[in-house]
C-alpha positions as CSV (number, residue, x, y, z in Angstrom):
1,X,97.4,-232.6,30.8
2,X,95.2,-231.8,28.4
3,X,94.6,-227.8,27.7
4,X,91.2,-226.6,25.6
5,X,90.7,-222.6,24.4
6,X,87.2,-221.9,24.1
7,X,86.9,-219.7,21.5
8,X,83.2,-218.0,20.3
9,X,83.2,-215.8,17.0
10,X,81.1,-212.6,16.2
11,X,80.8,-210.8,19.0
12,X,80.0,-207.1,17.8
13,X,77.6,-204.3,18.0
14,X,74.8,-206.6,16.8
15,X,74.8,-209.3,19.9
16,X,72.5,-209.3,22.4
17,X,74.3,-209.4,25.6
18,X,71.8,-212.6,26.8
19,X,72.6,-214.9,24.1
20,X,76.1,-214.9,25.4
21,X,75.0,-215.1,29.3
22,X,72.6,-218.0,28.2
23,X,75.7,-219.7,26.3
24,X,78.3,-219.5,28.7
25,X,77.1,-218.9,31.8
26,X,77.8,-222.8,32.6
27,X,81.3,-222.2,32.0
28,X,82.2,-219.1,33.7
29,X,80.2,-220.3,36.5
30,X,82.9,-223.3,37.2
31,X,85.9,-220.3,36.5
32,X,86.6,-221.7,32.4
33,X,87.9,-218.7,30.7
34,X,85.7,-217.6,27.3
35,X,87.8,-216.1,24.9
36,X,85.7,-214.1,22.5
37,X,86.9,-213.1,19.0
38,X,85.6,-209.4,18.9
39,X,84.4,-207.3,15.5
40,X,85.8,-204.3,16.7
41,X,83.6,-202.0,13.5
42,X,80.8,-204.5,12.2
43,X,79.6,-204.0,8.5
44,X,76.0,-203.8,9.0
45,X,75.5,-205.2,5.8
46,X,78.3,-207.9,6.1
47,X,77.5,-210.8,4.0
48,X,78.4,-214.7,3.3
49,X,80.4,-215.7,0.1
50,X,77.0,-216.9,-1.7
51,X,75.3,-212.9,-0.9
52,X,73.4,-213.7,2.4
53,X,73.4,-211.3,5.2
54,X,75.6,-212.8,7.9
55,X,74.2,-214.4,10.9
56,X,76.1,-212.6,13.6
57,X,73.8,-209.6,11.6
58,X,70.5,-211.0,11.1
59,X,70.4,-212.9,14.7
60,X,70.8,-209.5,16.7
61,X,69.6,-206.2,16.3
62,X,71.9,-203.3,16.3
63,X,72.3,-199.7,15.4
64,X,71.9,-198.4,11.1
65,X,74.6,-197.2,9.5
66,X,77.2,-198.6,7.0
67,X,79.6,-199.7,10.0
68,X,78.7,-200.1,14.1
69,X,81.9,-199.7,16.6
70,X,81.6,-201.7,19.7
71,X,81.0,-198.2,21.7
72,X,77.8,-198.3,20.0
73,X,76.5,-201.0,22.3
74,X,77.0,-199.9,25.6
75,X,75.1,-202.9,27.4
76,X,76.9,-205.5,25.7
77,X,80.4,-203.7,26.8
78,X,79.6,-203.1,30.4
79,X,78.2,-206.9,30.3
80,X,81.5,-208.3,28.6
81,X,83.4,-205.6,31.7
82,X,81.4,-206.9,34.5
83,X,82.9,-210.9,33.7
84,X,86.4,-211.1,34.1
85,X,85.8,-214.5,32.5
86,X,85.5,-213.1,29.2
87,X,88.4,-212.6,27.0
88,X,88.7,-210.9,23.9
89,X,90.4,-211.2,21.1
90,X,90.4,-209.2,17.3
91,X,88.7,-210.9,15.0
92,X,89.6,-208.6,12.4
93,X,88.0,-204.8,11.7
94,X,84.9,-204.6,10.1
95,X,84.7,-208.4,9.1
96,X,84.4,-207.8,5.6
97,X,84.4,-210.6,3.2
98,X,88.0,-212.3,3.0
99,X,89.4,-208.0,4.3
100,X,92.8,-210.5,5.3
101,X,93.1,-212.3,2.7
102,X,94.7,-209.6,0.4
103,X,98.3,-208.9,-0.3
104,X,98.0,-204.7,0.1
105,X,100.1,-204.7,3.3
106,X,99.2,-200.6,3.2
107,X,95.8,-202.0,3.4
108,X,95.6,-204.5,5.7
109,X,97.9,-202.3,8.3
110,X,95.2,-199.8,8.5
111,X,92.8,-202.5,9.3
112,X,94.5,-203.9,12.0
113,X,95.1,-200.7,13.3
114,X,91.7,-199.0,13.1
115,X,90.5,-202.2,14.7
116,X,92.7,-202.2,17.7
117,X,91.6,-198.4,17.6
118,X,87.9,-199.0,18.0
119,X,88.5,-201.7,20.7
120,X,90.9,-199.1,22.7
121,X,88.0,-196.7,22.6
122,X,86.0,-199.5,24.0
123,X,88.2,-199.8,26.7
124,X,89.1,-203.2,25.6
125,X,93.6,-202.7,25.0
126,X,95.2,-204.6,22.1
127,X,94.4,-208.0,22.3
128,X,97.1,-210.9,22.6
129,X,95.3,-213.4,20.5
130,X,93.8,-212.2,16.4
131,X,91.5,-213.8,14.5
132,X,90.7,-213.6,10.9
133,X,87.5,-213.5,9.4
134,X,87.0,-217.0,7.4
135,X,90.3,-218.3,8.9
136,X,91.7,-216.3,5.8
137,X,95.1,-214.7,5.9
138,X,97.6,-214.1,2.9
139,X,101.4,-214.0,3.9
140,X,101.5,-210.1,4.1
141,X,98.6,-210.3,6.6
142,X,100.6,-212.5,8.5
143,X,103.2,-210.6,8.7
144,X,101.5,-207.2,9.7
145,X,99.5,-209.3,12.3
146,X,102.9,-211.1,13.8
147,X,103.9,-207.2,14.5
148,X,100.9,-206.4,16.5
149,X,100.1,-209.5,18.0
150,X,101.5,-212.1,19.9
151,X,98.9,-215.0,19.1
152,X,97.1,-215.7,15.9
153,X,94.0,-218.2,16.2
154,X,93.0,-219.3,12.5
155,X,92.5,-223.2,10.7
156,X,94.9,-224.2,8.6
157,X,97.9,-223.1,7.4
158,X,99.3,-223.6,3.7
159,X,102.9,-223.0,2.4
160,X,102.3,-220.6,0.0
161,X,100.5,-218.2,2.5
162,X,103.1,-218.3,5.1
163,X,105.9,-215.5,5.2
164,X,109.0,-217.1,3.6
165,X,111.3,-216.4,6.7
166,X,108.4,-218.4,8.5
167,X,109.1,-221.5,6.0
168,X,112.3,-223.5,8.5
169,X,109.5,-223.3,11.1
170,X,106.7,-224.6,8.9
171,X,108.9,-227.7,7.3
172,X,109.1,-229.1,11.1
173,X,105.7,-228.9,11.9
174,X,104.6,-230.3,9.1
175,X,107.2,-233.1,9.4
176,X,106.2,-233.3,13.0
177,X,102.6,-233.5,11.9
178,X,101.5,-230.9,15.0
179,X,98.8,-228.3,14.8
180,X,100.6,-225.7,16.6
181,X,103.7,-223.8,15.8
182,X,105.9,-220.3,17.0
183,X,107.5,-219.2,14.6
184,X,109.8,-216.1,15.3
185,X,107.9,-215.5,18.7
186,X,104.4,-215.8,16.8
187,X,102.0,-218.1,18.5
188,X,100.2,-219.7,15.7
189,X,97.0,-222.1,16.5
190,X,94.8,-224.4,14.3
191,X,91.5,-225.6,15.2
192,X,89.8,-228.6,14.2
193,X,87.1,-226.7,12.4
194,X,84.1,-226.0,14.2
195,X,82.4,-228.4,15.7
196,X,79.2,-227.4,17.7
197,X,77.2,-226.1,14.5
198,X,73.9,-226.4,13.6
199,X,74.7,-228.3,10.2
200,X,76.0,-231.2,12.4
201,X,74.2,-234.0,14.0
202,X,73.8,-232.9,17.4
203,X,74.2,-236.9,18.5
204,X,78.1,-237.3,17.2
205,X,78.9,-233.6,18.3
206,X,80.4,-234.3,22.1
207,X,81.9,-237.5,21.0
208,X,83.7,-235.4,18.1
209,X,85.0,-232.9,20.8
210,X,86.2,-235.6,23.1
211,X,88.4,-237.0,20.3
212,X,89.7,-234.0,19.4
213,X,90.9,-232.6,22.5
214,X,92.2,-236.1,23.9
215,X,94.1,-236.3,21.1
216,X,95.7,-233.2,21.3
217,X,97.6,-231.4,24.0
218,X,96.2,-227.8,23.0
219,X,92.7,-228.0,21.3
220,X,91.1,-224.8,19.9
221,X,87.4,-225.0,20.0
222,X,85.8,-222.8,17.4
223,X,81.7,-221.6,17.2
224,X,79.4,-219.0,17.1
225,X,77.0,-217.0,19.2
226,X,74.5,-216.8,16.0
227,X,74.2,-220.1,15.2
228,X,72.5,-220.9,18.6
229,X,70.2,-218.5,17.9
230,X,70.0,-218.4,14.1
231,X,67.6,-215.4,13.3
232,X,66.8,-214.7,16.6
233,X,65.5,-218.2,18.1
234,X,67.2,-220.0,20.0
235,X,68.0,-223.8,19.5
236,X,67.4,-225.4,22.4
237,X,69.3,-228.9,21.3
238,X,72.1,-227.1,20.3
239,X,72.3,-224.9,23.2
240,X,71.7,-228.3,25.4
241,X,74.9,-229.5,23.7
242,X,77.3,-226.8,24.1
243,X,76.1,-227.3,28.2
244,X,76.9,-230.6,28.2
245,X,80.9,-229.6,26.8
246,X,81.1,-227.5,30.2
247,X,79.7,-230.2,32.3
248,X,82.3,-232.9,30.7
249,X,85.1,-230.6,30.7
250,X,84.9,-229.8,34.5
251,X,84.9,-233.9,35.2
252,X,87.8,-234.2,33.8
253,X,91.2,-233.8,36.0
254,X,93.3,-234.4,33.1
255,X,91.6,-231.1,31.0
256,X,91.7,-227.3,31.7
257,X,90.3,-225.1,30.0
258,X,92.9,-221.8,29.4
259,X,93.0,-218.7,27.5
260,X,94.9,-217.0,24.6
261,X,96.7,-214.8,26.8
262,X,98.3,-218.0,28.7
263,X,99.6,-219.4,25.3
264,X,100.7,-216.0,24.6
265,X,102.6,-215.7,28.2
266,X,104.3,-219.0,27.4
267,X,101.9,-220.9,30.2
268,X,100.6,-223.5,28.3
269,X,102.6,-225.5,26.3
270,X,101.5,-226.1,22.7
271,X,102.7,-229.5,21.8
């Protein structure tokens, strides 16, 4: 058996509630679990590496203010509460540019924890599953995140960002070559980058998602909301493709589609 996580980033004050229904409602429809990596305390003004405005940002409309909580959208939070096919995990606090990828622990503690705090006033508890913003984590993020979560989604890992405690863990899975690993109780998932994206060929993307995930026996599949509807438009050919995922993923008897919290739980096995 093969198992897929389908994993969306962004979701925050800023996204409209429809974009999500129009993406996923093929899924949730045939009972696939969509586990969404929630900004619990956007920066309204969050921007890329290169100084533009980010698109989960510029493709929504949300309240002003330096920083908007999740409790600021009310009709996205009683949409995300009315489908128990949604699943949420942190994708960091404020999603500030790299905010994980320093080594103040002092720092990024009160991150994590004002984050789970703005997703507890949500009514959303601490999730299993975190996610970084950029897939960037330094080795004292990992280890404040391995003490509040059970699960950490991110891309890659590299030696010298791992805790050193960590390193008898890593040395196997690299020799092992496998994308997956637990290190002292720690879930920790790669992904093979994302790849439903508008700067891809919409022609080579299913074929891309079918090798990765019957090649692996746990396959993380990364995108995001925004880029489906990149400044507020949406694109119908890349929508078209994401619809066609759901469609081959519920042919297939030898694929299910599971969440974070059944890695977490030890329900799906990892390699």
């Amino acid at each position: 058996m093969h198992y897929v996580i389908i994993r969306d980033d962004d979701t925050c004050a800023f996204t409209p509630p429809g974009y999500l229904e129009r993406l996923y409602r093929p899924f949730l429809d045939r009972h696939m679990p969509v586990s969404l990596a929630v900004i619990p305390e956007v920066r309204t003004d969050a921007r890329t590496p290169d100084g533009r405005l980010e698109g989960f940002i510029s493709a929504g409309r949300g309240p002003s203010g330096p920083v908007a909580a999740l409790t600021q959208a009310p009709e996205l939070l009683a949409y995300l509460k009315s489908e128990p096919g949604y699943h949420v995990a942190q994708h960091g606090c404020h999603h500030d540019l790299f905010e994980f990828g320093t080594s103040d622990r002092t720092e990024i503690a009160r991150r994590l924890d004002r984050g789970s705090k703005m997703l507890k006033e949500a009514g959303i508890p601490r999730p299993a599953a975190f996610v970084a913003p950029y897939d960037r984590i330094s080795g004292a993020a990992f280890v404040e995140i391995a003490a509040r979560h059970r699960l950490i989604s991110t891309g890659w890992f590299e030696a010298k960002k791992v805790p050193l405690y960590w390193y008898p863990s890593f040395i196997v899975k690299k020799l092992r070559g496998e994308p997956h690993w637990k290190p002292n109780g720690t879930y920790l998932l790669s992904h093979p980058g994302c790849l439903f994206s508008f700067r891809k060929d919409p022609s080579t993307m299913m074929a891309a998602v079918e090798k990765a995930v019957l090649g692996s026996k746990l396959t993380v599949l990364v995108q995001h909301w925004w880029e489906f509807f990149r400044d507020g438009v949406p694109d119908e050919e890349l929508i078209g493709v994401l619809h066609q995922l759901a469609g081959w993923l519920s042919s297939r008897e030898d694929v299910r589609v599971v969440s974070f919290e059944d890695v977490a739980s030890g329900l799906v096995p990892i390699s």
